[in-house]
C-alpha positions in Angstrom: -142.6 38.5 -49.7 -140.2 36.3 -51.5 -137.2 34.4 -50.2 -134.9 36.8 -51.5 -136.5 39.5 -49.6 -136.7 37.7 -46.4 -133.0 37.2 -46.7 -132.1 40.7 -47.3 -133.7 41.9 -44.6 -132.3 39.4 -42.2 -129.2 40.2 -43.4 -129.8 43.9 -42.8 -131.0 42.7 -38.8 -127.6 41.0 -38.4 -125.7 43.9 -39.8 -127.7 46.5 -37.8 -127.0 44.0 -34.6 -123.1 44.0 -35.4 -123.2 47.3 -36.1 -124.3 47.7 -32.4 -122.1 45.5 -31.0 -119.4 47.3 -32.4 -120.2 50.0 -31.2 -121.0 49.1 -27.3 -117.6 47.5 -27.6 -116.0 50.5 -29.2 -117.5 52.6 -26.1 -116.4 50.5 -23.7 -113.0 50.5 -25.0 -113.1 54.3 -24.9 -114.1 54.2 -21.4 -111.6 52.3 -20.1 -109.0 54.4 -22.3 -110.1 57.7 -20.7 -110.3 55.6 -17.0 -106.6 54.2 -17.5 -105.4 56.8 -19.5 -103.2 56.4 -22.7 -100.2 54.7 -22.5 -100.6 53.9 -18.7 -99.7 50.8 -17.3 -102.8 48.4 -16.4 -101.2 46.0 -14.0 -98.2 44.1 -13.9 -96.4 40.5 -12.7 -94.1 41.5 -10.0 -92.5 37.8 -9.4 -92.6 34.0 -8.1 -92.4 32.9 -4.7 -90.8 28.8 -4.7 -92.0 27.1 -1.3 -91.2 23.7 -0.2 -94.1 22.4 -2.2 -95.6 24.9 -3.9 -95.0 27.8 -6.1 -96.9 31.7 -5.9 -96.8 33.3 -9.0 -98.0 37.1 -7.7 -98.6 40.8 -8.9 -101.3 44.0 -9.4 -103.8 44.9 -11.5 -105.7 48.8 -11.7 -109.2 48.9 -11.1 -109.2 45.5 -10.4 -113.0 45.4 -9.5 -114.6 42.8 -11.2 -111.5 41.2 -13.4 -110.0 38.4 -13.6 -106.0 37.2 -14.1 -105.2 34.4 -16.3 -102.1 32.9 -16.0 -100.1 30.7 -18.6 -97.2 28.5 -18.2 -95.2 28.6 -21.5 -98.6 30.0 -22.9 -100.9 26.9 -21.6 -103.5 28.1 -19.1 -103.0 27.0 -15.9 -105.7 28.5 -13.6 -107.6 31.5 -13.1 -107.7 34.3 -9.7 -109.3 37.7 -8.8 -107.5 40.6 -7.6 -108.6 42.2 -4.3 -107.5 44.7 -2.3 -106.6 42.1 0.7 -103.7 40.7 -1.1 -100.7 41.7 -0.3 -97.8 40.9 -3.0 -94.1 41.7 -2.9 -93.3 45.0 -4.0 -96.9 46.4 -4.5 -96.2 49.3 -2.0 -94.9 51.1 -4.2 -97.1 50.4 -7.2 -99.4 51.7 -4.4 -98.0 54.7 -4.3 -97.6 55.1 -7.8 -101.4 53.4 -8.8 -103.7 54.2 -5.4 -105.9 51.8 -7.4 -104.1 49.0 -8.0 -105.0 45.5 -6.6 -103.0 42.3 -5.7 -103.6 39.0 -7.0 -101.5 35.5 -6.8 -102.2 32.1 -7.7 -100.7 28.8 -6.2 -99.6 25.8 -7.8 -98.0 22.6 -6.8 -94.2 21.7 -8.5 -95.8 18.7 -9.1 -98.2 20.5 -11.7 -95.6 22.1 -13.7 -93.3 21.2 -15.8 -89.7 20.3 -14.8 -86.8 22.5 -16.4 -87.3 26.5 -17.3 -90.9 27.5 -18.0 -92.3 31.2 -18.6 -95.2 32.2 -16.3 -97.5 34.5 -18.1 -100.7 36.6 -16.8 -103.7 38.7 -18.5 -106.2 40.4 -17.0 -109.4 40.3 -18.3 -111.7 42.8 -17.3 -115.8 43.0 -16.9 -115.9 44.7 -20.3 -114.1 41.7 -22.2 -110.9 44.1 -23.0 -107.8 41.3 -22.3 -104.2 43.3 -20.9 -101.5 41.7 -21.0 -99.2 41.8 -17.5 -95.6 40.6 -18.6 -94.0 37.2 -17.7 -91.6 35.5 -15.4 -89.3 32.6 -15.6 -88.8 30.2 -13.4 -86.5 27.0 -12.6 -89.1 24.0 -11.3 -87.8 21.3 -9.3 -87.6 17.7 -9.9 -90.6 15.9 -7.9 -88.1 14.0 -5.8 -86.0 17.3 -5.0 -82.9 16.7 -1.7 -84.5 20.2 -0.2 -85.0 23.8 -0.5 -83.5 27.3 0.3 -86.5 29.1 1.5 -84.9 32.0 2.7 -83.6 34.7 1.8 -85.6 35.0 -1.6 -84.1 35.9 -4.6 -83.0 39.4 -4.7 -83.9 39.8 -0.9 -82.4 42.8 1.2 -79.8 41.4 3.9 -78.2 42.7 6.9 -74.2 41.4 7.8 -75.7 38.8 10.3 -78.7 36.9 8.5 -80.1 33.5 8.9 -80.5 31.3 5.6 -83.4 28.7 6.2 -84.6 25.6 4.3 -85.9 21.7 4.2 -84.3 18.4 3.5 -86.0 15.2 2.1 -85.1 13.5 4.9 -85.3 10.2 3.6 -82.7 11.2 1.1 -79.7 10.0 3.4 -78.6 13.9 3.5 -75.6 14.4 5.9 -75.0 17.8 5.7 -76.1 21.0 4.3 -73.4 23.6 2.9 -73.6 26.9 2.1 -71.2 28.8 0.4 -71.0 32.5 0.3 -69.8 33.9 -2.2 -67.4 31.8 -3.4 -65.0 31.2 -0.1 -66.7 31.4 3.1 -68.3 28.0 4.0 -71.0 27.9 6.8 -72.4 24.6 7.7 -76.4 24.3 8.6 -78.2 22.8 11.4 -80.0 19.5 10.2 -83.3 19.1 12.3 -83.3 22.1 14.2 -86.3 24.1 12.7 -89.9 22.4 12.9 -91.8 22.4 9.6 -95.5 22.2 10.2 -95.8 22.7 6.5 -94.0 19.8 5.2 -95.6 17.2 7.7 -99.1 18.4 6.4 -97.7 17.4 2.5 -95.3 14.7 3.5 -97.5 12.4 5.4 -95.3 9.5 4.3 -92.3 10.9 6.2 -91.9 10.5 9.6 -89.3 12.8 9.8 -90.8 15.7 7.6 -92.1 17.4 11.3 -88.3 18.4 12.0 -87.0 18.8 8.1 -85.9 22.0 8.4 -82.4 23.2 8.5 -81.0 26.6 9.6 -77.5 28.5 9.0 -76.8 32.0 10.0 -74.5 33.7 7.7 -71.9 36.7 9.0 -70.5 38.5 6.4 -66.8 39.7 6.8 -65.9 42.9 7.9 -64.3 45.4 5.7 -60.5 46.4 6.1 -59.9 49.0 8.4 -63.4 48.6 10.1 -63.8 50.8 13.3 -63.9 47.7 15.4 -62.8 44.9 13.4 -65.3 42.7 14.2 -68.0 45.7 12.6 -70.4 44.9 9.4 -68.8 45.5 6.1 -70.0 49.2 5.7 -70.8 48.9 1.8 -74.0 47.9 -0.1 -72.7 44.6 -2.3 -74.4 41.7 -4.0 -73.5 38.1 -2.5 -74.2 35.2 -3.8 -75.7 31.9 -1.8 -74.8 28.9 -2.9 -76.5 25.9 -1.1 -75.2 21.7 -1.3 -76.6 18.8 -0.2 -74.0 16.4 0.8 -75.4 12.5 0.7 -73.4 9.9 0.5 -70.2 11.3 0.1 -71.6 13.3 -2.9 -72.3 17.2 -3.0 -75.7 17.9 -4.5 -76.7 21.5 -5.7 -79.6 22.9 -4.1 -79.8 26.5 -5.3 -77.8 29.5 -6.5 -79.2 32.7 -6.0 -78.4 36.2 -5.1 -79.1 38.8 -2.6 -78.4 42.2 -1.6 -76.5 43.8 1.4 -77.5 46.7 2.7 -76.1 48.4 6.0 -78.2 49.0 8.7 -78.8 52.5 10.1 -77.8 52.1 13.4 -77.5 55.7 14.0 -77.8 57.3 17.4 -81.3 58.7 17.6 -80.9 61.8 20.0 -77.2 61.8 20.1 -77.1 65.2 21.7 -80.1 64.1 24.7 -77.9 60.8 25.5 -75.0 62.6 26.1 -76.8 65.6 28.2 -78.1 62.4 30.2 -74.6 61.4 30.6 -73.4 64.5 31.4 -76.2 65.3 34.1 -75.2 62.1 35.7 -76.2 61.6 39.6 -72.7 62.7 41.5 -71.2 59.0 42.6 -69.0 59.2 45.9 -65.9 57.5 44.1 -64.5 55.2 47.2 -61.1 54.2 48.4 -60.4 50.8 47.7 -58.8 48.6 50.9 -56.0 46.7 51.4 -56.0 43.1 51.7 -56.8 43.0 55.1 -60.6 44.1 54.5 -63.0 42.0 53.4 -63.5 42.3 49.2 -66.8 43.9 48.3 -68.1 42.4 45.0 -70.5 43.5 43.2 -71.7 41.3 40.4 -73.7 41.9 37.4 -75.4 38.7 36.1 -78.1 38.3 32.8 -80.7 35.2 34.8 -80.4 32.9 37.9 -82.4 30.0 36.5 -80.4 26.5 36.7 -78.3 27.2 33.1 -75.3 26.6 32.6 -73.5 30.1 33.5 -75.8 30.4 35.8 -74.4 27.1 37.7 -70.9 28.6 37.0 -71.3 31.7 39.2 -73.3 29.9 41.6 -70.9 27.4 42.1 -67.9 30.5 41.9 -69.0 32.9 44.4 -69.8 29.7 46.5 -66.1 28.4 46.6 -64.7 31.6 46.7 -66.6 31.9 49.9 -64.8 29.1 51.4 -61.5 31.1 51.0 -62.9 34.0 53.4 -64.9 37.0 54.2 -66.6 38.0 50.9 -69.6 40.8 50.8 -71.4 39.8 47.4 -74.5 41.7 45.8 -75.9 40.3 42.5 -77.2 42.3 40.1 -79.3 40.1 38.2 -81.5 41.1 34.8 -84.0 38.2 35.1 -84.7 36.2 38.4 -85.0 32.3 38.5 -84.5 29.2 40.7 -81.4 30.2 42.1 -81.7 33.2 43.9 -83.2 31.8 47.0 -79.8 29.2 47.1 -77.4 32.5 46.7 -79.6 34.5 49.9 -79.3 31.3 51.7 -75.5 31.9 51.1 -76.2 35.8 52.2 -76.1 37.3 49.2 -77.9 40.1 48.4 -80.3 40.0 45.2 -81.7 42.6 43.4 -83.6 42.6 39.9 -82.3 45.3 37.8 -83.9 44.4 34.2 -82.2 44.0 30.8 -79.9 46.6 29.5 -81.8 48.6 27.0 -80.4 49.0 23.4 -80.9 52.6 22.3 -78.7 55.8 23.7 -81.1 57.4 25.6 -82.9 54.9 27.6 -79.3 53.4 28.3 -77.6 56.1 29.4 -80.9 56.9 31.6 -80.9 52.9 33.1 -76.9 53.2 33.7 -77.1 56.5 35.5 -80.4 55.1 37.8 -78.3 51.7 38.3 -74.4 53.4 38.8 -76.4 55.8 41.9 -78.3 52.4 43.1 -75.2 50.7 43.1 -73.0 53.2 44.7 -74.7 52.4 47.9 -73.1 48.9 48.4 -69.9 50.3 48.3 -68.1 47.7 46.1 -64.5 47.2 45.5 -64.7 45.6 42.4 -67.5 44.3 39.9 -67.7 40.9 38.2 -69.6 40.7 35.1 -71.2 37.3 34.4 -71.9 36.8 30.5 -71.2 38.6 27.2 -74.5 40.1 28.1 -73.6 41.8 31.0 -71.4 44.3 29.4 -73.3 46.9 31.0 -71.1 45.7 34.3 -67.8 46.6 32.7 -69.7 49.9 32.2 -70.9 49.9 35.5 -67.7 50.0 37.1 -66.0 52.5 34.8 -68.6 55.0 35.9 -67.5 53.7 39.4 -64.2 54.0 38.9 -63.8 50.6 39.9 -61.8 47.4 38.5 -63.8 44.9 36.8 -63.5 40.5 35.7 -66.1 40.5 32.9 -66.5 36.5 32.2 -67.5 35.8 28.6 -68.5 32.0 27.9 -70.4 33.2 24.6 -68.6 31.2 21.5 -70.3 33.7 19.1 -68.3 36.2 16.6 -69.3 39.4 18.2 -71.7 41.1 15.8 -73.6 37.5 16.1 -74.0 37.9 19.7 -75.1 41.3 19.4 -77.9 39.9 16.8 -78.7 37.2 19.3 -79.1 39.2 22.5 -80.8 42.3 21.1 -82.4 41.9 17.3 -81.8 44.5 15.0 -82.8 47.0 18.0 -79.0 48.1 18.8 -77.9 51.4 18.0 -74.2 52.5 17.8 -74.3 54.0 21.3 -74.9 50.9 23.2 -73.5 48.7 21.0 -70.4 51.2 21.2 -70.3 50.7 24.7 -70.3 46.7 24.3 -67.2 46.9 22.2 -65.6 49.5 24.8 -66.2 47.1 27.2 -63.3 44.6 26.3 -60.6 47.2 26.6 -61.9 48.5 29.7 -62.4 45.7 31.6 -59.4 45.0 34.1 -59.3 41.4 33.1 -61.7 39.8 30.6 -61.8 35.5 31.3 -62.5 32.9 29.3 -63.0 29.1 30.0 -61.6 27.9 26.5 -58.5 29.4 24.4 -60.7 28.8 21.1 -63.5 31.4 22.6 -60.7 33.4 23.7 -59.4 33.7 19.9 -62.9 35.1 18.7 -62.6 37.8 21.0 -58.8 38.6 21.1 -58.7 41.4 18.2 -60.8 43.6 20.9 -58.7 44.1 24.1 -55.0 43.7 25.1 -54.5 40.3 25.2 -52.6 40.2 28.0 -55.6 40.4 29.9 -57.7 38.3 28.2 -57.0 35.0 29.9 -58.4 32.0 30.1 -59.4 30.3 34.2 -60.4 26.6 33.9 -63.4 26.0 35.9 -64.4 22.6 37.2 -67.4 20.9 38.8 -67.9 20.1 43.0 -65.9 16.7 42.8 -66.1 16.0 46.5 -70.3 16.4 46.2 -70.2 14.1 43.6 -68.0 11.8 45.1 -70.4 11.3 48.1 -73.4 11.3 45.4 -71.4 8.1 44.2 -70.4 6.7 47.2 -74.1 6.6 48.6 -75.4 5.5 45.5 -74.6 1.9 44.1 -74.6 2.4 39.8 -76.4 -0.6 39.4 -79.4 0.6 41.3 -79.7 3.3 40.0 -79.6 2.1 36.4 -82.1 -0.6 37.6 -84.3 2.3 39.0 -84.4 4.0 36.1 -85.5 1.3 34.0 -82.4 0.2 32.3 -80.7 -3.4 32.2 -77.2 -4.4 33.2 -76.4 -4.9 29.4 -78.0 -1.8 28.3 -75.7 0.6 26.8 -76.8 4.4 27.9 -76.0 7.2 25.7 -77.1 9.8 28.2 -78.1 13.7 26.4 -78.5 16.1 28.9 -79.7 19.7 28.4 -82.8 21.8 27.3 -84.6 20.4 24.2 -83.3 23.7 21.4 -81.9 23.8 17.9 -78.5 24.6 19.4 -78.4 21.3 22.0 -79.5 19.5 18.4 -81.4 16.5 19.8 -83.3 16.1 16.8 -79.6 15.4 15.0 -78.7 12.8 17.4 -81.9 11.2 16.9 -81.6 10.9 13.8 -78.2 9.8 13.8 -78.7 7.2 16.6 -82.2 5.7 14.7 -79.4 4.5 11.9 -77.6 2.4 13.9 -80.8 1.4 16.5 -81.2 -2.0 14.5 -77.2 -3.3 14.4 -77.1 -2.5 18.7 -80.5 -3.7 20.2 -79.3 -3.0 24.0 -78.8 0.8 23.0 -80.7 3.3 24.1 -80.4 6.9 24.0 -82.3 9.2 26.8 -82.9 12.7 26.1 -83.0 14.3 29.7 -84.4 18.2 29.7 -87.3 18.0 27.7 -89.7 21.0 28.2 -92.9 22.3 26.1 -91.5 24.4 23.1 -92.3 23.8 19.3 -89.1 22.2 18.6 -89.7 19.4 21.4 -93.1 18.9 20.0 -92.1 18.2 16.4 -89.0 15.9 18.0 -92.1 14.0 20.0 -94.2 14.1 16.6 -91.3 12.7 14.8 -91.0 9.8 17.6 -94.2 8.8 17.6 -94.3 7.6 14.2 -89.9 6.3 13.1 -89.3 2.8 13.2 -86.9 2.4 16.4 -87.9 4.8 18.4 -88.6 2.4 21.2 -84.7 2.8 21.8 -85.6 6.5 22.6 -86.8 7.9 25.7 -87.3 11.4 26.1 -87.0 12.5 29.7 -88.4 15.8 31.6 -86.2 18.8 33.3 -85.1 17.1 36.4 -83.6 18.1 39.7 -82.0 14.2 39.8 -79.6 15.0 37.0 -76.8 13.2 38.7 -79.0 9.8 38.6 -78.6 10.3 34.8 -75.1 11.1 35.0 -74.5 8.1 37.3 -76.1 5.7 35.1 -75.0 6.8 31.6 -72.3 5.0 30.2 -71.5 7.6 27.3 -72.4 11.6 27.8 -73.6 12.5 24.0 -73.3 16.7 23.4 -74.2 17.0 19.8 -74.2 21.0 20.2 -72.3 23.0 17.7 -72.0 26.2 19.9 -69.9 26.0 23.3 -67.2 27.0 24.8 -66.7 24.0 27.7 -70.0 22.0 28.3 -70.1 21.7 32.4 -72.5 19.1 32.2 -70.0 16.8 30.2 -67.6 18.0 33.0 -69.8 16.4 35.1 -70.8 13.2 33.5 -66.9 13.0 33.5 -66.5 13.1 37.4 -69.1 10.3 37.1 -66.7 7.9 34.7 -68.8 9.0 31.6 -67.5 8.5 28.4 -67.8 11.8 26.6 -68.9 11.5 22.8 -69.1 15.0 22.0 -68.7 17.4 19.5 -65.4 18.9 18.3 -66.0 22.7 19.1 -64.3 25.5 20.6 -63.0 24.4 23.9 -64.5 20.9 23.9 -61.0 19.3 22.2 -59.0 20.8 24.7 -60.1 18.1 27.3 -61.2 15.5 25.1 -58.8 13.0 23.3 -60.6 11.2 20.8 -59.9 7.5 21.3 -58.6 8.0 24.6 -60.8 9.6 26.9 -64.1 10.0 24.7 -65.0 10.4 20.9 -65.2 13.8 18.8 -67.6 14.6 16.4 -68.7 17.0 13.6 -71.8 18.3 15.0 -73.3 19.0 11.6 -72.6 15.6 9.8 -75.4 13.3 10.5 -72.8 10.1 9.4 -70.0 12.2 11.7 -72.6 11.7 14.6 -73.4 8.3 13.4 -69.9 7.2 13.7 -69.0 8.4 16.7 -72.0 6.8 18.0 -70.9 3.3 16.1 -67.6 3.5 17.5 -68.4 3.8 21.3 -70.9 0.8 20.5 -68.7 -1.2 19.1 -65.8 -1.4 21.7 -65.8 -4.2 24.0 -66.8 -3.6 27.7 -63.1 -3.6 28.5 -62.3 -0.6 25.9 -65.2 1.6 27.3 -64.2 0.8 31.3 -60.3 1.8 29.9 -62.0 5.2 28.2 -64.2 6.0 31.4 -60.9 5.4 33.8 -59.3 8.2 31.7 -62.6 10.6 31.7 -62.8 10.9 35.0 -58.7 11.0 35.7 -59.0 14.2 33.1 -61.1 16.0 35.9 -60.0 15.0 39.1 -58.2 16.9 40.2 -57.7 19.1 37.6 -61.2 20.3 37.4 -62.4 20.8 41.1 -64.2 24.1 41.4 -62.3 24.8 44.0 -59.4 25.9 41.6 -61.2 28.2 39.9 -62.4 29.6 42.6 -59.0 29.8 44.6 -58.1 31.7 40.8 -61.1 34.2 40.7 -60.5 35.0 44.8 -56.7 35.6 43.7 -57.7 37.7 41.1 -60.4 39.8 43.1 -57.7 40.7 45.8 -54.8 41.4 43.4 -57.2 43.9 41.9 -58.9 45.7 44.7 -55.3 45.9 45.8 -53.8 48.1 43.1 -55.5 46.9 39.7 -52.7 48.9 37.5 -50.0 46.3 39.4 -51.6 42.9 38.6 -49.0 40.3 36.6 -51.8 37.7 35.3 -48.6 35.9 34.2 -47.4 35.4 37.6 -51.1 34.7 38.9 -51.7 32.0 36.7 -48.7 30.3 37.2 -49.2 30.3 40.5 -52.6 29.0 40.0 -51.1 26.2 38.2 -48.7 25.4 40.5 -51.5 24.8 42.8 -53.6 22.5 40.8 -50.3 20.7 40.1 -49.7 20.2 44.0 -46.0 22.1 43.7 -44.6 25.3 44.6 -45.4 28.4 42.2 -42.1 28.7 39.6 -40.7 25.0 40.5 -41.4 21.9 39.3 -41.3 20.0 42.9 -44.0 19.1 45.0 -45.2 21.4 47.0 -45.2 18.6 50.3 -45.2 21.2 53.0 -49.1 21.2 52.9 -49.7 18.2 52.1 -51.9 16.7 54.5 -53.5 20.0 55.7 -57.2 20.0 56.2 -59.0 21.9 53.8 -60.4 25.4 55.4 -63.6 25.9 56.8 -66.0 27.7 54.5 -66.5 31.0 55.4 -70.2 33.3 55.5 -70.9 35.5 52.6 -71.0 38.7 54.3 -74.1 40.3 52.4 -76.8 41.2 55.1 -75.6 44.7 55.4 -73.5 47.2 54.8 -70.2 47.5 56.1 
């Protein structure tokens, strides 16, 4: 056979080959036509996630088994993944419902692999028999490689309720002193610098010490519409609003992000409406008693949210204890958590009883309130004194006692942000109705700063709303003092004569922001050698580890000690020479009451009621508690004054307590209170009561300006028992 031949009949193989390949392809293509279905869509990008370091490009595929997903930036492959069933994307719920077969897939790539500026993510899927689909595209906005931080949270396009939190990173070696973020356009809430722990960035950012505590946190409440049932209520319609986030650093505002998100009101409908108020309704009968005279000894009843050693914890404690001293008291605490201090408040002959958390739903509440009013009948109280916003449920209490009520609020929080805070999302519009009612029921509603009595002031008549100064036990610290030379303690504690002490104490949280005051201190570690700055109140918690991570690797942090929760608090109050309270939430810290009594300088932060006892320059320093250079300054400042300046700023510290601030007052104020209202509680002139309360502290006789000599020199009166063993 000649060569031609041969040729022609290879040529015929190939054809008959191609002719079979067409036609396994053209069957395949028909399968997966009638499979999928014409016109029907195949799969689908669904969006991008940006993390600190990374970015997930994500979406679904049909009949994923087997295929693969391409995916492109600005049509240059960039990797290949598989769809399964076990990824779970964004928004492919309800492709699920609309494709039961439809996959996930993602793929993850570092910034640093991309492209800076504007690129187009694209994706295919390529399937077992070779047909390519294509899935649609995304843009996305990469970040420079040395980026000042993130906005993690809330994504792009995320659903938000009127109290949400707004969470990112810093480059912490980018001299960042403040995060800001703007809400649409007017409203201007500042973050917390080193209050979140980011596991993720130490395990990229090996080469920053700090990158264990680079997270930064805001929460965000949105205003409430006009005419708002409660004006103080989330705005009740679905709107878009837009996050803006800034960097400052060095005087200079960086931009961070823009983005956009969606409010939507939450349901809080009252599941069971109709039950709660048959509950209500079918209420245990409650003996409604006669209140006494004033010649009867007051029955209190108090409802109170923990007895561990916090601070409104210590302010009760150290209330019912000096209004004890006044007289005959019978006290019963009514306490939702128990703790360290209940033993101390028997040994006082209190009654305690556990009573458990105030539940947030109708139902269950109305059925805890009516088992709790019948329990508390039995004491037979005169009058009930709620500790804490929290403890709204005592205000309640008593108006299902008929009884007069003191609910004392020391939260600094705008109310929907406490309700966020204390119960979550869980809240329904019964209880939380009953929170709200609770200010204009209340006989008298106290407050231990004016600035936390504005927050609230909308909700109540304000004439009620008034604000009691407490104080510390300056006699106990006195003798603490007296029995304790300084320098021994300082030299027991391992600090020098010339060592200056910047002295933090409280629990190691976001809120007391220790990891800010670190940071802010390490600056100025090298220009003052003899400074040092002891954290006392450390306890295991993830934020204390990443501050002890963080430690264990910055330059200077030998000027740092970090020092456990302690009953010998008043060694560290005796041996600081500045009190540092870098918190950006609190009405009136007691401990820098405290540390006060002690001669102290307070370096503090400027909030709520703090300014109302500190004068910057003059009896401590004020700060901006989320400005790092703020802190810094503040810090420099103290450092920088001779010895004579610093013994001149102590003098007046402690002269702004004593007398001033001596519990004693406030309790002489609370025991006035309790009998003016067990009394005849529609009567009470807080007006009058507080001036003479004043006149008192003042040493002169209520409505003069003259000393009030005639007792001076009068022993003080012998503390009384708390009558609380049994029943009168």
């Amino acid at each position: 056979m000649g060569t031609r031949s041969m040729r022609l009949l290879d040529d015929r193989a190939a054809q008959r080959a191609l002719t079979a390949r067409l036609r396994s392809n053209a069957s395949r293509a028909l399968s997966a036509l009638r499979a999928g279905g014409a016109g029907r869509v195949r799969g689908k990008v669904l969006g991008l996630q940006q993390g600190p370091v990374e970015l997930r490009v994500h979406g679904w595929v049909r009949q994923g088994q087997g295929a693969s997903v391409v995916v492109d930036v600005d049509g240059v492959p960039l990797g290949v993944t598989r769809p399964s069933p076990d990824v779970v994307v964004p928004g492919r719920d309800e492709e699920l419902r609309l494709h039961p077969d439809a996959w996930g897939w993602e793929l993850r790539c570092r910034h640093d692999e991309l492209p800076e500026g504007e690129i187009t993510l694209g994706a295919r899927v390529v399937r077992p028999d070779g047909l390519v689909d294509d899935l649609g595209s995304v843009t996305a906005q990469t970040r420079a490689e040395r980026q000042l931080g993130t906005l993690d949270a809330p994504q792009r396009g995320a659903t938000v309720p009127a109290v949400f939190d707004v969470l990112g990173w810093i480059r912490t070696d980018a001299a960042i002193d403040a995060i800001e973020i703007d809400v649409d356009g007017g409203q201007v809430v500042n973050a917390r610098l080193y209050s979140a722990p980011r596991p993720d960035i130490a395990g990229l950012r090996e080469d920053d010490p700090w990158s264990p505590l680079a997270g930064w946190h805001a929460t965000v409440v949105l205003p409430p519409d006009d005419g708002d049932r409660w004006h103080a209520d989330s705005p009740t319609s679905a709107r878009t609003v837009t996050l803006t986030t800034w960097a400052v650093a060095r005087g200079r505002r960086h931009l961070l992000d823009t983005r956009d998100v969606e409010y939507v009101p939450i349901d809080r409908a009252t599941k069971d409406e109709a039950r709660a108020l048959a509950v209500r309704g079918s209420a245990l009968p409650v003996e409604r008693v006669a209140r006494r005279g004033h010649a009867g000894v007051p029955r209190v009843l108090v409802a109170n949210h923990h007895l561990g050693l916090g601070g409104g914890q210590l302010y009760l404690f150290e209330l019912l204890r000096q209004m004890a001293a006044l007289g005959p008291i019978d006290v019963t605490v009514l306490t939702e958590v128990d703790g360290a201090l209940r033993g101390r408040l028997e040994d006082m002959g209190i009654r305690v009883r556990t009573v458990g958390a105030a539940p947030p739903t109708a139902v269950r509440y109305e059925e805890w309130a009516d088992t709790l009013t019948a329990y508390a009948a039995q004491f037979r109280p005169d009058v009930v004194l709620a500790n804490t916003a929290g403890c709204f449920w005592g205000v309640d209490l008593a108006h299902r006692l008929g009884l007069p009520s003191i609910w004392s609020v020391h939260e600094s929080f705008d109310p929907e942000l406490f309700l966020r805070h204390y119960y979550g999302e869980t809240v329904d519009e019964w209880t939380r109705g009953v929170f709200y009612a609770s200010f204009a029921r209340a006989s008298a509603v106290v407050f231990e700063a004016d600035a936390t009595r504005d927050i609230f002031r909308h909700l109540a008549d304000p004439r009620r709303m008034i604000r009691i100064d407490y104080g510390v036990d300056l006699a106990e610290i006195d003798a603490f003092v007296a029995e304790h030379p300084r320098a021994q303690v300082r030299a027991r504690l391992g600090l020098k004569p010339d060592d200056i002490a910047f002295v933090c104490i409280g629990t190691y949280e976001p809120r007391k922001a220790q990891g800010l005051l670190t940071s802010a201190f390490l600056e100025i570690a090298d220009q003052f050698p003899q400074a040092r700055l002891v954290l006392v109140g450390d306890s295991p918690n993830p934020y204390s580890a990443a501050l002890h991570q963080v430690l264990a690797e910055v330059p200077g942090s030998s000027q740092v000690r970090t020092v456990g929760v302690t009953g010998a608090v008043y060694d560290w109050y005796h041996a600081a020479d500045a009190f540092v309270l870098a918190s950006d939430v609190e009405s009136l810290s007691r401990a820098m009451l405290e540390a006060m009594a002690f001669g102290a300088v307070p370096v503090v932060s400027d909030v709520f009621g703090t300014s109302s006892v500190v004068q910057d320059g003059r009896n401590g320093m004020l700060f901006d508690p989320t400005s790092v250079a703020s802190v810094r300054q503040a810090l420099t400042r103290y450092a920088s004054a001779d010895a004579a300046e610093r013994a001149a700023m102590a003098e007046q510290a402690r002269a702004t307590v004593d007398p001033a601030r001596d519990s004693k007052h406030y309790g002489l104020e609370y025991r006035m209170l309790v009998d003016e209202l067990v009394a005849d509680p529609e009567t009470v002139d807080f007006a009058r009561l507080q001036e003479e309360v004043r006149a008192l502290r003042e040493g002169r006789r209520p409505g003069t300006g003259d000393d009030d000599s005639s007792t001076a020199g009068e022993p003080e009166p012998e503390p009384a028992d708390v009558a609380g063993g049994q029943d009168r």
